[in-house]
C-alpha positions as CSV (number, residue, x, y, z in Angstrom):
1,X,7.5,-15.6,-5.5
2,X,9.6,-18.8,-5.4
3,X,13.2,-18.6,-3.9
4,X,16.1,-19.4,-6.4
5,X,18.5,-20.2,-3.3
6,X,17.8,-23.7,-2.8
7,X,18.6,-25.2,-6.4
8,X,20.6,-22.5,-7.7
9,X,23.9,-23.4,-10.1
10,X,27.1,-22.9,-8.1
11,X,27.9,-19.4,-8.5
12,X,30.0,-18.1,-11.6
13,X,33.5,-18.6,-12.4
14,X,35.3,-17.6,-15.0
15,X,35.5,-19.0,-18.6
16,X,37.0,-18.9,-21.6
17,X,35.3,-16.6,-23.4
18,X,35.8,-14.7,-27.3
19,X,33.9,-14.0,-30.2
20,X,34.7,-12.8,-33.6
21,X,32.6,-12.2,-36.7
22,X,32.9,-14.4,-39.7
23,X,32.1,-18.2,-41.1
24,X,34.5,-20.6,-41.5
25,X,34.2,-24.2,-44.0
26,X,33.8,-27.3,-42.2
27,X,35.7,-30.5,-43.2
28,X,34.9,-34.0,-41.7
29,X,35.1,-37.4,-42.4
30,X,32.5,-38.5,-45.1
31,X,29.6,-40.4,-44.2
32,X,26.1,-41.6,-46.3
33,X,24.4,-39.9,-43.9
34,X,25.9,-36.9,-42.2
35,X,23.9,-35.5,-39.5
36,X,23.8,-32.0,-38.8
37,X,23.0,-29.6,-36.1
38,X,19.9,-28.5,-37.9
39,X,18.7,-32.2,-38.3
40,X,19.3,-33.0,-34.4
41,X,17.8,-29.6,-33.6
42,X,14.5,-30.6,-36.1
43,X,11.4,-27.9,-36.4
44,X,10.0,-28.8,-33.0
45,X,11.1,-28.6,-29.5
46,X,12.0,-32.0,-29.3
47,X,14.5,-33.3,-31.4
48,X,13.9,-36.0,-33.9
49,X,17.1,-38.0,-33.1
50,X,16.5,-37.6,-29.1
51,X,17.9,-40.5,-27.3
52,X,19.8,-41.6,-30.6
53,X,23.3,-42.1,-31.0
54,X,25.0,-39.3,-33.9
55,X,28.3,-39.3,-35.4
56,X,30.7,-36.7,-36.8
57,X,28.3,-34.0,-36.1
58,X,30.3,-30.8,-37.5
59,X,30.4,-27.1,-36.1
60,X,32.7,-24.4,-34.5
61,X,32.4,-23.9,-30.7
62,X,31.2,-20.3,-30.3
63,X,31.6,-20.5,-26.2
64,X,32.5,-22.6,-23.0
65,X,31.2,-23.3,-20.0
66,X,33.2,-24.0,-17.1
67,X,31.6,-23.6,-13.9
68,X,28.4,-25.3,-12.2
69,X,26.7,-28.9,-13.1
70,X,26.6,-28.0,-16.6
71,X,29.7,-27.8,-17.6
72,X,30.2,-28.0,-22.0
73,X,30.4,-26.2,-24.9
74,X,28.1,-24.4,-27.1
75,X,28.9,-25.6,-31.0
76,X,27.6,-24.1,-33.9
77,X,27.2,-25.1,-37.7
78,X,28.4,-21.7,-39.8
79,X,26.7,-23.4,-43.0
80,X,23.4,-23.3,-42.1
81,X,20.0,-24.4,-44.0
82,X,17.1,-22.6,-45.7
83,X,14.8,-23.4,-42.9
84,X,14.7,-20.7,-40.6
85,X,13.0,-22.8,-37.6
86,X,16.3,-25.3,-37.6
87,X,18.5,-23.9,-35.2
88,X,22.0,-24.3,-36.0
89,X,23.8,-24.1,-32.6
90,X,23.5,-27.1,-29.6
91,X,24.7,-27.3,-26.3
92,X,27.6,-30.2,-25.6
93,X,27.2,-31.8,-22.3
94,X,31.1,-32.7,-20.8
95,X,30.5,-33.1,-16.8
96,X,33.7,-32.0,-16.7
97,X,35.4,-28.9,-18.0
98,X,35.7,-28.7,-21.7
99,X,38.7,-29.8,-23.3
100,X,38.4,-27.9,-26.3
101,X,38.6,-23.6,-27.1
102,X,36.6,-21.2,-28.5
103,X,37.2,-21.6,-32.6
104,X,38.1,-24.6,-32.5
105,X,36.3,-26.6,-35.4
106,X,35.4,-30.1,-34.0
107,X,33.1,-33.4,-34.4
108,X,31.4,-34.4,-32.1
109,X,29.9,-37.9,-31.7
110,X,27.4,-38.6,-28.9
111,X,23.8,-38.7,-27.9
112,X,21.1,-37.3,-28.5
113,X,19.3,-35.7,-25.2
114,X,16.4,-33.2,-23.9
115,X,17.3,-32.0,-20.4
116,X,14.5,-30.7,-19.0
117,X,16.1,-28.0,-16.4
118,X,14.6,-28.2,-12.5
119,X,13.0,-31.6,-13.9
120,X,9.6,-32.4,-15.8
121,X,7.3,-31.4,-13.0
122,X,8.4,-27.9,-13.6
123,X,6.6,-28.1,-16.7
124,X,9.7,-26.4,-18.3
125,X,10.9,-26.9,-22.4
126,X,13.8,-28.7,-22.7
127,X,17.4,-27.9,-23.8
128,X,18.2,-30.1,-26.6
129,X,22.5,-31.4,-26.1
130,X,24.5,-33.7,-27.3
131,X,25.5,-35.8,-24.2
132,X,28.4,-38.6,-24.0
133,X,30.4,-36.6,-26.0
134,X,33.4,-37.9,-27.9
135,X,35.0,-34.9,-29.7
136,X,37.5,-34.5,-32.3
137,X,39.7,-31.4,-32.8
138,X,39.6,-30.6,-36.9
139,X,41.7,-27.0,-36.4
140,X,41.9,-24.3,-33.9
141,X,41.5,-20.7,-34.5
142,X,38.5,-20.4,-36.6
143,X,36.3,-17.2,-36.4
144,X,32.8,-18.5,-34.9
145,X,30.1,-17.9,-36.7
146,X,28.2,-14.2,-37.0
147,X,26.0,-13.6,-34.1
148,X,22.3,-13.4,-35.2
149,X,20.5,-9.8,-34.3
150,X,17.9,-10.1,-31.5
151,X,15.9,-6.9,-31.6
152,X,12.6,-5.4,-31.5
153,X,12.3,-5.9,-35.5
154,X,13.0,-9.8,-35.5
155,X,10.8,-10.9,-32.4
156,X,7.5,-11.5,-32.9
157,X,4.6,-9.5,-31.2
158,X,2.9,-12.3,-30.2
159,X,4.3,-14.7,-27.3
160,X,3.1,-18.2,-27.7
161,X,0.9,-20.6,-30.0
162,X,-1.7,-22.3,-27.7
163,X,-0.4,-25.9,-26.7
164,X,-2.2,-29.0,-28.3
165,X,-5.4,-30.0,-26.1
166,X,-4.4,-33.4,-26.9
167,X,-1.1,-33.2,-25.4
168,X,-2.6,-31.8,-21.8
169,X,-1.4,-28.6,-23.5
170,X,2.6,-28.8,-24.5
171,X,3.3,-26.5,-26.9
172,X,6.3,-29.5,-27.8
173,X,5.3,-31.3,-30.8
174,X,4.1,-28.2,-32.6
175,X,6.3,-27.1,-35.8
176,X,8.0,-23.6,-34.7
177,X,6.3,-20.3,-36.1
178,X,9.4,-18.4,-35.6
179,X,8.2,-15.3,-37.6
180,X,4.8,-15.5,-35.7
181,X,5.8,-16.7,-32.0
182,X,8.0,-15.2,-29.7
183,X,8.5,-18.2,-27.6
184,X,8.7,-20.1,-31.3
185,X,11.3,-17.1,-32.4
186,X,13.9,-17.6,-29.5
187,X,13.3,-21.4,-29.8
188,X,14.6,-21.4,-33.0
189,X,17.8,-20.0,-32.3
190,X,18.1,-22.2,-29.4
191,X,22.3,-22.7,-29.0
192,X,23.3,-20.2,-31.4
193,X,25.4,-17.4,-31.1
194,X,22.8,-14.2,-30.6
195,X,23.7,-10.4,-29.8
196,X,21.5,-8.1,-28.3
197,X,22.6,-4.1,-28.6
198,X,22.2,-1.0,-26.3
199,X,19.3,-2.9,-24.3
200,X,17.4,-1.1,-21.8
201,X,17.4,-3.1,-18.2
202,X,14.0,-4.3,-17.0
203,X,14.8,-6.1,-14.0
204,X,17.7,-5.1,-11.7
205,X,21.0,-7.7,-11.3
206,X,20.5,-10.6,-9.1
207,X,22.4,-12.0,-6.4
208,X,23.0,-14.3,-8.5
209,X,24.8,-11.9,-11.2
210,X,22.0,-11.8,-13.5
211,X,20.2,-9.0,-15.4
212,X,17.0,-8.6,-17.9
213,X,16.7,-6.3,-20.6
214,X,14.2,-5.2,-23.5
215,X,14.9,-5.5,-27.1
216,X,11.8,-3.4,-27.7
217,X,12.2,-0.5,-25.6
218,X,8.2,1.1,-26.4
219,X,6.9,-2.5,-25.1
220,X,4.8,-1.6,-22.8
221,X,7.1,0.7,-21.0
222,X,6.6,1.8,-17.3
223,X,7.2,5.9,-15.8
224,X,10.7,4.6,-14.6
225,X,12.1,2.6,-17.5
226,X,10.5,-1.1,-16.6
227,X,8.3,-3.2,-18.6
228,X,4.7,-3.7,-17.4
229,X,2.9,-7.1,-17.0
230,X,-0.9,-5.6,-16.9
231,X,-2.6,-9.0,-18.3
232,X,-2.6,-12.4,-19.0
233,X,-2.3,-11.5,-22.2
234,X,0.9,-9.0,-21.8
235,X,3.8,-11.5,-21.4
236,X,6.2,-8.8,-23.1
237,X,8.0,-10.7,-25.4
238,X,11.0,-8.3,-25.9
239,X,12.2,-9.7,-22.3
240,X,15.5,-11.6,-22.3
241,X,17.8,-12.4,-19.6
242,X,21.7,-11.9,-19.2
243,X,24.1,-14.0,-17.9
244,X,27.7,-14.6,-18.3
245,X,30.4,-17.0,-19.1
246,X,33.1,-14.1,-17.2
247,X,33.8,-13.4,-13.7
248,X,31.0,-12.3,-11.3
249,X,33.0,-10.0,-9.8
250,X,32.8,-8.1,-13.4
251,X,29.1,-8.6,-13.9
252,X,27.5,-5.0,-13.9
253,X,25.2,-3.8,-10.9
254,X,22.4,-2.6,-13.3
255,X,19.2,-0.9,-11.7
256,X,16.2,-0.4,-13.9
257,X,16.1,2.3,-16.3
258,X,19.9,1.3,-16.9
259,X,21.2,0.5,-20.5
260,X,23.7,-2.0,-21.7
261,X,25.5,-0.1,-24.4
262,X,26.9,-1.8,-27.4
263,X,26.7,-5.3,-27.9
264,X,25.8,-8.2,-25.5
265,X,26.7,-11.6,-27.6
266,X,27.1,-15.1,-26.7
267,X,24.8,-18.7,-27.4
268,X,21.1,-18.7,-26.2
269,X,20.5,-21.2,-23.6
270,X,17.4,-21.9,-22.0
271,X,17.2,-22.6,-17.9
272,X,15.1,-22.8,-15.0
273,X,15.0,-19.7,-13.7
274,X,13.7,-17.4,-16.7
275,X,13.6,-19.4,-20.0
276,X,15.7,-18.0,-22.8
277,X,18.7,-16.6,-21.6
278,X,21.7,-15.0,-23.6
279,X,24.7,-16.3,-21.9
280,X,27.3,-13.6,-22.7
281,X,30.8,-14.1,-24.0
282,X,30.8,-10.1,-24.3
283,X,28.8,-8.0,-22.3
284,X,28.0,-4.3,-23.4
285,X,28.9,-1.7,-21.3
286,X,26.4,-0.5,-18.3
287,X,25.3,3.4,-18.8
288,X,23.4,4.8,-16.3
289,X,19.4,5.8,-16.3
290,X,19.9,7.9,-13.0
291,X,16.9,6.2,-11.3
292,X,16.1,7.8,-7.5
293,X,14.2,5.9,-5.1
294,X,10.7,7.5,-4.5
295,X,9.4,9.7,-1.4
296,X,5.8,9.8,-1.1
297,X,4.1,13.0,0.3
298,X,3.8,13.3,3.7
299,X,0.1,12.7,5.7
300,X,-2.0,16.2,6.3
301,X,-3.2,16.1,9.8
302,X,-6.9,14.9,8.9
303,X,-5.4,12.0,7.1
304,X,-4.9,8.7,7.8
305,X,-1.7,7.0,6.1
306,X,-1.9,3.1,6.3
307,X,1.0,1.1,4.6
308,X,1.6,-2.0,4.1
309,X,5.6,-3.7,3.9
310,X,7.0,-6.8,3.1
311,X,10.0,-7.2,4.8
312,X,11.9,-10.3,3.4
313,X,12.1,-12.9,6.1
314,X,13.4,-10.3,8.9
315,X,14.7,-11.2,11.9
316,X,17.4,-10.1,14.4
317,X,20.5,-11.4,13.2
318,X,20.0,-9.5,9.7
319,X,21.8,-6.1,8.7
320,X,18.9,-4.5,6.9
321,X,17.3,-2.8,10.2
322,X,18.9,0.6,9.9
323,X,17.9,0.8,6.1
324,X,14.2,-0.6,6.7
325,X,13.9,2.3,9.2
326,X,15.2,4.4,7.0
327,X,12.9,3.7,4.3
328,X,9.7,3.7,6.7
329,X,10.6,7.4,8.0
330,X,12.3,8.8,4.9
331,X,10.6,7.5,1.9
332,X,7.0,6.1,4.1
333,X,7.2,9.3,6.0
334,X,6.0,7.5,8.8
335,X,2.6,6.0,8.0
336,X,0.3,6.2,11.0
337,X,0.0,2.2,10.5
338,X,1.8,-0.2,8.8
339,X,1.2,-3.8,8.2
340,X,4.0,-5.7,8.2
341,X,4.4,-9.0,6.4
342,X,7.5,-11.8,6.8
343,X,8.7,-10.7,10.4
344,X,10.2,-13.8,11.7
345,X,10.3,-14.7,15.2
346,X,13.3,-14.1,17.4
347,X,15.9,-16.5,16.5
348,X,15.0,-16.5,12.5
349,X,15.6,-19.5,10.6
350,X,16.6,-21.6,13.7
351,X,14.0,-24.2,13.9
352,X,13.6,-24.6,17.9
353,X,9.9,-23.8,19.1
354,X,11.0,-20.3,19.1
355,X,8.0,-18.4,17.8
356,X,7.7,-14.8,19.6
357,X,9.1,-11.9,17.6
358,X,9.3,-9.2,20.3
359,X,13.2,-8.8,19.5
360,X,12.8,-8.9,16.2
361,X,10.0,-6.3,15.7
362,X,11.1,-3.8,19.0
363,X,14.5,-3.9,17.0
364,X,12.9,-2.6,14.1
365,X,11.3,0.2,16.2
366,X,14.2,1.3,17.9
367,X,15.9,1.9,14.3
368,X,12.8,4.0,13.4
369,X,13.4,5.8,16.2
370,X,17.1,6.3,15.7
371,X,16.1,7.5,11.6
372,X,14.0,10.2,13.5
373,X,10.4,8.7,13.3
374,X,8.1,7.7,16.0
375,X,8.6,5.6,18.5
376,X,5.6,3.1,17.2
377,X,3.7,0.6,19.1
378,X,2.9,-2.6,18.0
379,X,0.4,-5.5,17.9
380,X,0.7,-9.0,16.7
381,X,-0.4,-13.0,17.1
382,X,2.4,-15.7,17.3
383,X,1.5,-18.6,15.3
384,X,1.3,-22.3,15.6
385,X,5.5,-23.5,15.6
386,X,5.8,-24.4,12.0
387,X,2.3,-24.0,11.0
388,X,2.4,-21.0,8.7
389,X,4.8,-21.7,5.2
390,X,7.6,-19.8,4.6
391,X,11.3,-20.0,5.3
392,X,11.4,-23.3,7.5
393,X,11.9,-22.5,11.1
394,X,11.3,-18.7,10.5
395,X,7.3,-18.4,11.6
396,X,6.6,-15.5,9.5
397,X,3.7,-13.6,10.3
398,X,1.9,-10.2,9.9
399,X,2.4,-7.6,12.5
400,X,0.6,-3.8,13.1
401,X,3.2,-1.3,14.0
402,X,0.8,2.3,14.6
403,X,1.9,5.4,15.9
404,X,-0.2,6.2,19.2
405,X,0.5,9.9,18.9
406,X,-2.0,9.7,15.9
407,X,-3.9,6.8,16.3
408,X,-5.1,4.0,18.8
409,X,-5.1,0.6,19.1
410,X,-8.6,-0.9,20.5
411,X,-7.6,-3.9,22.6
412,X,-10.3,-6.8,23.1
413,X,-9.2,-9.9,25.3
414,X,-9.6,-13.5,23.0
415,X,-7.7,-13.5,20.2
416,X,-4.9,-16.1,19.7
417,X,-3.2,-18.3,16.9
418,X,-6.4,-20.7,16.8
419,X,-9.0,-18.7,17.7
420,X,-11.4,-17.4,15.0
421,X,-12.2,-13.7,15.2
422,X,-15.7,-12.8,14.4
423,X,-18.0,-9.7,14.3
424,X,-20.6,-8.5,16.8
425,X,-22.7,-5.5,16.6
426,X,-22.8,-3.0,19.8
427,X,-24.9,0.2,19.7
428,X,-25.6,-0.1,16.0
429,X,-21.7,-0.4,15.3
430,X,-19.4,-3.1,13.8
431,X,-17.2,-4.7,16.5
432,X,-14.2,-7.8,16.7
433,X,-14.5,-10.0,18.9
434,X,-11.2,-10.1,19.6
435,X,-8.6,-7.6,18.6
436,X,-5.8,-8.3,17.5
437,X,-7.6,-11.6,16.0
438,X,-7.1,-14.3,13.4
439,X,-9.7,-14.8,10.2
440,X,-10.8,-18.5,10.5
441,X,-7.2,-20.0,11.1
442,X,-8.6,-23.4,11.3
443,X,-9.8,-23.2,7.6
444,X,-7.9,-26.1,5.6
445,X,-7.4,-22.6,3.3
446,X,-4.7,-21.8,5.4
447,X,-3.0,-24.6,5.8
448,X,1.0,-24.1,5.7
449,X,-0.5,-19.9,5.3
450,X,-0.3,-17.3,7.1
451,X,-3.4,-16.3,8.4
452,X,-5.0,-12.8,8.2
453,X,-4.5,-10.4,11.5
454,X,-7.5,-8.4,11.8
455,X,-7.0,-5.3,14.4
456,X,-9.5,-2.3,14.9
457,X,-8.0,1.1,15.5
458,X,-9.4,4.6,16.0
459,X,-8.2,8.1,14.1
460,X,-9.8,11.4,14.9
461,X,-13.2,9.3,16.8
462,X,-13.5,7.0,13.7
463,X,-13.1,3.1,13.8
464,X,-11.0,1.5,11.1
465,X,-11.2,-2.2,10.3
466,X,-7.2,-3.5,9.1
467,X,-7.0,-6.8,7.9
468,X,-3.4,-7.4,7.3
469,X,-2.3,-10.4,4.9
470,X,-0.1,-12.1,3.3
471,X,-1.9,-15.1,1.0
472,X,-0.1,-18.0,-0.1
473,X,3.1,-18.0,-2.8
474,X,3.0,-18.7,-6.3
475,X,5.7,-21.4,-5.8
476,X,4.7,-24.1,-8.1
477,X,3.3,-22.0,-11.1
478,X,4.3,-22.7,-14.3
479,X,7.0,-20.2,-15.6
480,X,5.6,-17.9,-18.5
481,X,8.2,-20.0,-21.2
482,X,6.4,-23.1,-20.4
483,X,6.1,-26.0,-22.2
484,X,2.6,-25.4,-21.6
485,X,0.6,-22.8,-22.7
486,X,-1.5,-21.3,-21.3
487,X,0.5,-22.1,-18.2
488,X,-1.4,-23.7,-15.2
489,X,-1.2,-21.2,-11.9
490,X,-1.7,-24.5,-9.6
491,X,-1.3,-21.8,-6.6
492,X,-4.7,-20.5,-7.5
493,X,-6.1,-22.9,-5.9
494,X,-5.7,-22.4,-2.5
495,X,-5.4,-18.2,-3.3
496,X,-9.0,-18.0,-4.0
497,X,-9.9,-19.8,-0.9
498,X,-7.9,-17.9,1.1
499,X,-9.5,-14.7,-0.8
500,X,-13.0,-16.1,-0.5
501,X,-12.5,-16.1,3.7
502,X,-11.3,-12.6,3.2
503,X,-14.1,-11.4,1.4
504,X,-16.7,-12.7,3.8
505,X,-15.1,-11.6,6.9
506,X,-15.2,-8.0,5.4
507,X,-19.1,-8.3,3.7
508,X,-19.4,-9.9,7.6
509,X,-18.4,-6.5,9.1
510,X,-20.3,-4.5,6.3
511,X,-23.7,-6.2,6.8
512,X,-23.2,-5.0,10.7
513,X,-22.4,-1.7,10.0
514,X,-22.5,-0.3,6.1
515,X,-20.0,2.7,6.5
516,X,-17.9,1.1,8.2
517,X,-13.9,1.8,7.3
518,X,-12.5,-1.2,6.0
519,X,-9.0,-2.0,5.1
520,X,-7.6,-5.4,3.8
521,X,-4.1,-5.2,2.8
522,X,-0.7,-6.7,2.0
523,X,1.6,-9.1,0.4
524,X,-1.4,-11.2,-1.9
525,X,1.0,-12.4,-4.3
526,X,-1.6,-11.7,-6.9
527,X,-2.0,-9.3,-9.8
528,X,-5.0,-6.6,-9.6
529,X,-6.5,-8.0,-12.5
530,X,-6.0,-11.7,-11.4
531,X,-8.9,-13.8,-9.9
532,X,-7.6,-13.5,-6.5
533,X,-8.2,-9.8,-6.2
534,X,-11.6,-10.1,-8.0
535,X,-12.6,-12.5,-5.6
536,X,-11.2,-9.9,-2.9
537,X,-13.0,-7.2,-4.1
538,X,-16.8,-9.6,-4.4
539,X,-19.7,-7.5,-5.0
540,X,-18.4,-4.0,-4.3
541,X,-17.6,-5.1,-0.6
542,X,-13.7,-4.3,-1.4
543,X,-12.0,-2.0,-4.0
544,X,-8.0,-2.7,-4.6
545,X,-7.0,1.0,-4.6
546,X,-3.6,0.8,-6.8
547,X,-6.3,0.6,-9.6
548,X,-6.4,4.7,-8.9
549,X,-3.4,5.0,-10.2
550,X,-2.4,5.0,-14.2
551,X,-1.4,1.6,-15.4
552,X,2.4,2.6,-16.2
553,X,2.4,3.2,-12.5
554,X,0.6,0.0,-11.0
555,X,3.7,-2.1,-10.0
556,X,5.0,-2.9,-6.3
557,X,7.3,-6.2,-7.5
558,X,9.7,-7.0,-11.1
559,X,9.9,-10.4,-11.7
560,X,12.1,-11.6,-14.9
561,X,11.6,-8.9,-16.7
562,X,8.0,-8.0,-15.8
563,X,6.8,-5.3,-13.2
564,X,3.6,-6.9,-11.5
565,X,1.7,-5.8,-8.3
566,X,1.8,-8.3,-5.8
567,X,1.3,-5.8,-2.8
568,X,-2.3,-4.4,-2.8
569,X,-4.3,-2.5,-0.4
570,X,-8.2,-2.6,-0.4
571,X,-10.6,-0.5,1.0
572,X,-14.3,-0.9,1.4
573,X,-17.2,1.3,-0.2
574,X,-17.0,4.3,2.5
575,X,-13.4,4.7,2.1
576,X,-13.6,4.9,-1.8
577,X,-16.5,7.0,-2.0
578,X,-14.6,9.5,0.2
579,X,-13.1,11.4,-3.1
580,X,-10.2,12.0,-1.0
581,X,-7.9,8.8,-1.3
582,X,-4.6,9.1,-2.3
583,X,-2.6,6.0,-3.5
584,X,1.0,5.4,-3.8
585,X,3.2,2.7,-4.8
586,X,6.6,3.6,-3.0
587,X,9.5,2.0,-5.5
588,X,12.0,1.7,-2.7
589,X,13.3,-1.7,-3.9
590,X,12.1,-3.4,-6.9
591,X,13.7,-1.9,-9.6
592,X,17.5,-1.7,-7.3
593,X,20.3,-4.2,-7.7
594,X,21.0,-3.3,-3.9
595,X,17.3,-3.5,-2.5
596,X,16.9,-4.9,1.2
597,X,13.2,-6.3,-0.2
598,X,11.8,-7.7,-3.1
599,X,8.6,-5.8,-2.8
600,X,8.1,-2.3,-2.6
601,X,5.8,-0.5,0.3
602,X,2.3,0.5,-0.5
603,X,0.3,3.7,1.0
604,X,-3.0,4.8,0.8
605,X,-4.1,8.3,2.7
606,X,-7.7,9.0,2.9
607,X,-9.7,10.9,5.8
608,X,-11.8,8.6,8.1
């Protein structure tokens, strides 16, 4: 999924934070025409005085922010209208820290502004603000205004209206459903002092001290206390993310399955990274959901265990060795194979031609070893110096580690990072042409992409086909609280290519040899129900095998709130006809604050 490193806010300071429960009588200089926060916030997502000048605008600031490039206040109007889609709260744009405190009751003259955050390309809403701000202290002191309930009662079931076809989709200009939308519902509190209470944590904190919870904890809830996203269709609207205006160093290390206790209060702000986000001035107090990291069984000896791991952009210089071992003997217990995906090469991010990763994979051995496992061998293909996306200068690439007390690696001369492997047929059975060998890696598909390794390896006599991937990101999607709706998943594109070359290099190997043992797997950063893996799967030639499992259990990533499989392993007719495969998606990482991987591992144990 995208990286929130390289545009990221500067981390959290402190702030002057405090809250109190009560309204409080505005007085300010008479006007014709006063303008308030309701009438600059309007009934759509664009304000009807954006990009005019107001004056006198009246309200209590319910919360500062101090830290970052968007430094302000929050006001709020504690008189509010009739009209429940007219927020009553708006964000005050300084630049500079805010010269004013919480309770004060102010006016503020400025302009109106939509700031769209990470820019319009993102396809994000905007945050409505008063920018250019001129403010007048009235008194100091005031209670701010009650905080308005958030809970499963008050959000609606349904997510978003559909955008208007005549405005390429943007759900903008549409008049807010608040009582019908749940996108429309958090829109119209948009600035306003909100309070969630004894919410249930979905996604795990962030490096970047930030948490999501569930106001409706039955919504679609997963085994272990998460939320799942099993369609299109599923966006899960009790989702909210926490920030907060304190320290960081006070921001609690919540795991999934946790539960901020009491209340959570402060304005609603809406940002790049997640949409709608409660930025607390009090944070409720973290309790404990006890959640373990999982073990799966161990391999008989007729069985094959074949796992696929994404390992986050590892390379020598990181820390995480020991615990990757750790995880691969302990929790993996040792798969007989395992794919690995984002292995960098030897000197990691450096970007100097550098594109072996001999140190950086034997590394990783020598910790399995020293966890107790097996001393693994290991296959892999260098790529083209810059050739194959991810972090720049890091060459990431798949790599086969297998255990040659259990199973063998067949070697066949030819394969390299340009080559195309292909199929051949020798005494009636399927055969690479080269092995280890690259599927199609001149294909425009795979441009700035890794490129499939394909490897054949022998169990117990039998031959099994591994195709190891890792198909291209969703960076550039639209975020689920787009403007847009339904949101355009631009990555697609080049997905279903890539999944189409996959596909035909297994129906390739199939139409050689029928039974033969097929196994594509990986990072796809797709769903199981997407496109991408239908594509994958073709007529029959490939089954995604987390579908075995019950649908509360089918999740190998969390991603604001939603538990999603990205990590999938496939297996061909022979394999699933076997009525003896055994699926498991290892939550190792996902759902911890402290994970050394965003994804967790994948293993599938059939007999060949």
């Amino acid at each position: 999924m995208p990286s929130k490193s390289s545009s990221r806010l500067a981390a959290l300071t402190v702030a002057a934070v405090c809250s109190a429960v009560s309204t409080v009588v505005l007085t300010s200089p008479a006007h014709a025409d006063v303008v308030r926060i309701h009438d600059i916030q309007g009934t759509t997502r664009i304000s009807p005085l954006a990009g005019q000048k107001v004056t006198d605008v009246a309200g209590v600031v319910t919360a500062l922010r101090t830290y970052g490039s968007s430094k302000g206040f929050w006001l709020q109007d504690p008189n509010a209208d009739d009209n429940p889609a007219t927020s009553e709260g708006v964000f005050v744009f300084t630049s500079s820290a805010p010269k004013v405190a919480v309770g004060d009751s102010v006016t503020v003259t400025g302009t109106v502004s939509e700031y769209v955050p990470g820019g319009v390309s993102t396809g994000n809403q905007s945050l409505t603000e008063i920018t250019k701000p001129t403010v007048t202290v009235l008194s100091s002191g005031n209670a701010v205004p009650a905080a308005t309930v958030v809970d499963a009662h008050s959000v609606p079931a349904a997510y978003t209206p559909a955008g208007d076809t005549a405005a390429a989709g943007s759900i903008n200009a549409l008049t807010l459903e608040p009582t019908k939308y749940a996108l429309d519902y958090y829109e119209s509190l948009e600035g306003m002092n909100v309070q969630v209470a004894d919410a249930r944590v979905v996604t795990a904190t962030d490096p970047y001290s930030e948490v999501w919870v569930t106001v409706k904890p039955h919504e679609n809830r997963t085994r272990r206390g998460g939320t799942l996203y099993g369609s299109y269709d599923s966006q899960n609207t009790g989702r909210l993310q926490i920030q907060s205006l304190g320290s960081t160093a006070d921001f609690p290390k919540a795991n999934v399955g946790d539960t901020l206790t009491g209340a959570t209060t402060g304005p609603l702000d809406y940002n790049q990274f997640g949409g709608y986000t409660l930025v607390a001035s009090e944070l409720g107090t973290l309790k404990s959901g006890g959640l373990q990291r999982e073990t799966t069984q161990k391999q008989s000896r007729g069985e094959l265990a074949v796992a696929t791991y994404n390992v986050e952009n590892l390379d020598p210089s990181d820390a995480t060795f020991a615990s990757h071992a750790a995880a691969i003997v302990n929790n993996l217990q040792s798969p007989d194979i395992v794919s690995l995906e984002e292995i960098q090469d030897n000197n990691g991010a450096t970007d100097d031609g550098t594109v072996a990763a001999d140190v950086t994979v034997n590394k990783l051995i020598d910790a399995i070893v020293a966890a107790g496992g097996p001393k693994y061998d290991w296959r892999s293909i260098d790529p083209v110096n810059d050739q194959d996306g991810g972090e720049p200068g890091g060459n990431i690439r798949q790599v086969f580690l297998f255990n040659p007390e259990r199973v063998s690696f067949t070697d066949r001369a030819g394969g390299d990072s340009t080559t195309a492997v292909g199929v051949t047929k020798v005494h009636g059975k399927a055969q690479l042409t080269a092995s280890p060998g690259r599927i199609a890696p001149a294909d425009t598909a795979w441009k700035s992409s890794r490129k499939p390794l394909a490897g054949e390896f022998v169990f117990r006599g039998r031959t099994v086909f591994v195709i190891a991937n890792h198909l291209n990101s969703k960076g550039g999607d639209q975020g689920l609280t787009s403007q847009y709706q339904p949101v355009v998943r631009s990555s697609e594109v080049q997905r279903h290519a890539q999944a189409t070359l996959v596909n035909a290099f297994v129906k390739s190997v199939l139409d050689v040899q029928k039974n033969a043992d097929v196994i594509a797997l990986g990072d796809m950063n797709d769903f199981e129900f997407s496109d991408t893996a239908k594509i994958l799967e073709g007529d029959g030639e490939l089954w995604s095998a987390i579908k075995s499992l019950p649908k509360s259990e089918r999740y190998t990533y969390d991603y604001q709130g939603n538990q999603q499989v990205l990590d999938q392993i496939l297996v061909s007719p022979s394999i699933r006809r076997g009525c003896d495969l055994d699926y498991d998606s290892v939550h190792v990482n996902s759902e911890f604050n402290d994970q050394i991987s965003d994804h967790d591992p994948q293993v599938l144990r059939f007999k060949p």
